[in-house]
N, C-alpha and C positions, 0 to 999 in steps of 0.2 A: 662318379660317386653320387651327384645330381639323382641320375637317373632310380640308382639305387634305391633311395631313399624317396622319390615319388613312388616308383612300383611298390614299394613297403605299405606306403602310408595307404595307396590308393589297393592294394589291396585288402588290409584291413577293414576299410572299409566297407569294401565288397563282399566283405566276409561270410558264409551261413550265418553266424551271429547274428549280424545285423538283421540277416532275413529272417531269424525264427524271431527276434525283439518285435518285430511290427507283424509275424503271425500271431503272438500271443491273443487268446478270447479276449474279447472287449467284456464289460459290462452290458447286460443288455438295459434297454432304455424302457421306462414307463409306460409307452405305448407297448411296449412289445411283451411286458409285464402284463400287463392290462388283457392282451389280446390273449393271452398265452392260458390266464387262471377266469376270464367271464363268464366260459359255459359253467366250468364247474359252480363257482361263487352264483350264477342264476341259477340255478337247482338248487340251491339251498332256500330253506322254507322263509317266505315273505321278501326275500330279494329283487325288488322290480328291475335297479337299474345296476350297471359298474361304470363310473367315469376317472377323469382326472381330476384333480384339484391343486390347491396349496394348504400347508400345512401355516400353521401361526409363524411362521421364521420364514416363510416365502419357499419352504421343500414341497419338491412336486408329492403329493399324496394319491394313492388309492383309494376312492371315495364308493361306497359299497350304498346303496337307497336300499331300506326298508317301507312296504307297506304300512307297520305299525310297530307299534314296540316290540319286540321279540326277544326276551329273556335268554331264550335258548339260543336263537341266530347268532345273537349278538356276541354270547360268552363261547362261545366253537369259531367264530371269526378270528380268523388271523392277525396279529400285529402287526406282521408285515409278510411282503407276498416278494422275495429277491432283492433283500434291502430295501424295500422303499414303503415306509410307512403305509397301514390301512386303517381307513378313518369311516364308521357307521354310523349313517343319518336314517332318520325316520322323517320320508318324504310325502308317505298317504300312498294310497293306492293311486295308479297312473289308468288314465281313461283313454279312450281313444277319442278325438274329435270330429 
């Protein structure tokens, strides 16, 4: 009866279940946010840079640099880009050195 109820339990466990629970998609991660939408978001007008950041509560943000103010950039910007907050700064134009 031992046996029984080990093979039960240990195959449960073994179950497809179990293996489709830890195939489930993850979320993807900020970096991968990031890398997935910068071409597009630098083709938008006065966009120099895309990086990371933190938001006021310590959340990682998508931080978008503008060359200068941009009325239009700004109000066609995303709020957020795959749940994770986008946050638009006016950095100046970037120079090479």
């Amino acid at each position: 009866m031992k046996r029984f109820w080990a093979a039960a339990l240990l195959g449960s466990w073994l179950s497809p279940g179990w293996v489709l629970a830890e195939e489930r998609p993850m979320s993807p991660t900020i970096q991968e946010v990031k890398a997935r939408h910068a071409k597009d978001l630098l083709r938008l007008p006065g966009v120099v840079s895309v990086g990371i950041g933190r938001g006021p509560r310590q959340e990682p943000v998508i931080i978008v640099s503008l060359d200068r103010v941009r009325a239009d950039t700004a109000a066609n910007m995303p709020k957020t880009l795959d749940g994770y907050p986008v946050r638009v700064e006016v950095v100046g134009p970037i120079k090479a050195q």
